[in-house]
C-alpha positions as CSV (number, residue, x, y, z in Angstrom):
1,X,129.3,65.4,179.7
2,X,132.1,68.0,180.2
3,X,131.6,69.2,176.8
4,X,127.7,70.4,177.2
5,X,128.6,72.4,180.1
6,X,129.5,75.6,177.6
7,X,126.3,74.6,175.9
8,X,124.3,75.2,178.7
9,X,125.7,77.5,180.4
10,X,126.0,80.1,176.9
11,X,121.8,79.0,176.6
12,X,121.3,80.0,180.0
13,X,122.9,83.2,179.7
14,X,120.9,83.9,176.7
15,X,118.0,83.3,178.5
16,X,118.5,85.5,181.3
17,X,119.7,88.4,179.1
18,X,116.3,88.1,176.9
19,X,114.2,88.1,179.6
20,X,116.1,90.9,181.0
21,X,115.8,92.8,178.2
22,X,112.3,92.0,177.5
23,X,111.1,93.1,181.2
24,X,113.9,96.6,181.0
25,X,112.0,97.5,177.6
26,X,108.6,96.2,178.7
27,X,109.1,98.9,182.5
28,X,110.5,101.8,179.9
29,X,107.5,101.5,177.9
30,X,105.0,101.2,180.9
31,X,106.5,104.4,182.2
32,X,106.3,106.2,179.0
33,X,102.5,105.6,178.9
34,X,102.2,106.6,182.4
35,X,103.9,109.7,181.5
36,X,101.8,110.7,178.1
37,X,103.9,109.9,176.2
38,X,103.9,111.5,172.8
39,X,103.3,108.2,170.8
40,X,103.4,104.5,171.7
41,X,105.1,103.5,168.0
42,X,107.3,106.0,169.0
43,X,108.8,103.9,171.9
44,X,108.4,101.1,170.0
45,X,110.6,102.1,167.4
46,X,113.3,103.0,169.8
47,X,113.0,100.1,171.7
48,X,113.4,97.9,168.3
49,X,116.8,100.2,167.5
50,X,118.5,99.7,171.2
51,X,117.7,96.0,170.8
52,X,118.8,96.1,167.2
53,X,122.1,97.9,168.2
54,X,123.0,95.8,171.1
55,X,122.2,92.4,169.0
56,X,124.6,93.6,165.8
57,X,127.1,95.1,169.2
58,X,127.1,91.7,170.3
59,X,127.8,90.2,166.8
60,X,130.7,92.6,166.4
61,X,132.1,91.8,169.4
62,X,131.7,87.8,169.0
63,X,133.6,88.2,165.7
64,X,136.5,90.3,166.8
65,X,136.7,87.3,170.1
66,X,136.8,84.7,167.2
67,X,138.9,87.1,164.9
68,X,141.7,87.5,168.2
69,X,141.5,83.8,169.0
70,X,142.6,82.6,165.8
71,X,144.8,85.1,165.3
72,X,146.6,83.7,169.1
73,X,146.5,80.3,167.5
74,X,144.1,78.9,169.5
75,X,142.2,76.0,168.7
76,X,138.6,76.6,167.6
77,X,137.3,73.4,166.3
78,X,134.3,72.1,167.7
79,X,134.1,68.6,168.9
């Protein structure tokens, strides 16, 4: 039982993050049509390079994490 708790708990995060993200972008492009803004792919296209950016961030920084613990000798084997 004890060892599903990162499981769920890592998903959950996930979760929440995405649907964060989703509604952030989702409000940023609302307000840019509000606003006239000059073209809807052009928003879109942003949006897809901050998500794009923050997903390749977040791989980065996972690997350095996993990079560091092995380097510290820590054990990373899964179960």
């Amino acid at each position: 039982m004890l060892d599903w708790i990162p499981v769920v708990l890592v998903t959950f995060k996930v979760l929440v993050l995405g649907i964060g993200m989703f509604f952030a972008i989702k409000w940023h492009y609302d307000q840019g049509k509000k606003q006239k803004a000059p073209e809807a792919g052009a928003v879109l296209r942003a949006s897809g390079k901050v998500a794009a950016v923050f997903v390749l961030s977040l791989l980065g920084l996972g690997l350095v994490t996993f990079d560091l613990a092995r380097t510290l000798g820590l054990e990373l084997t899964l179960p």
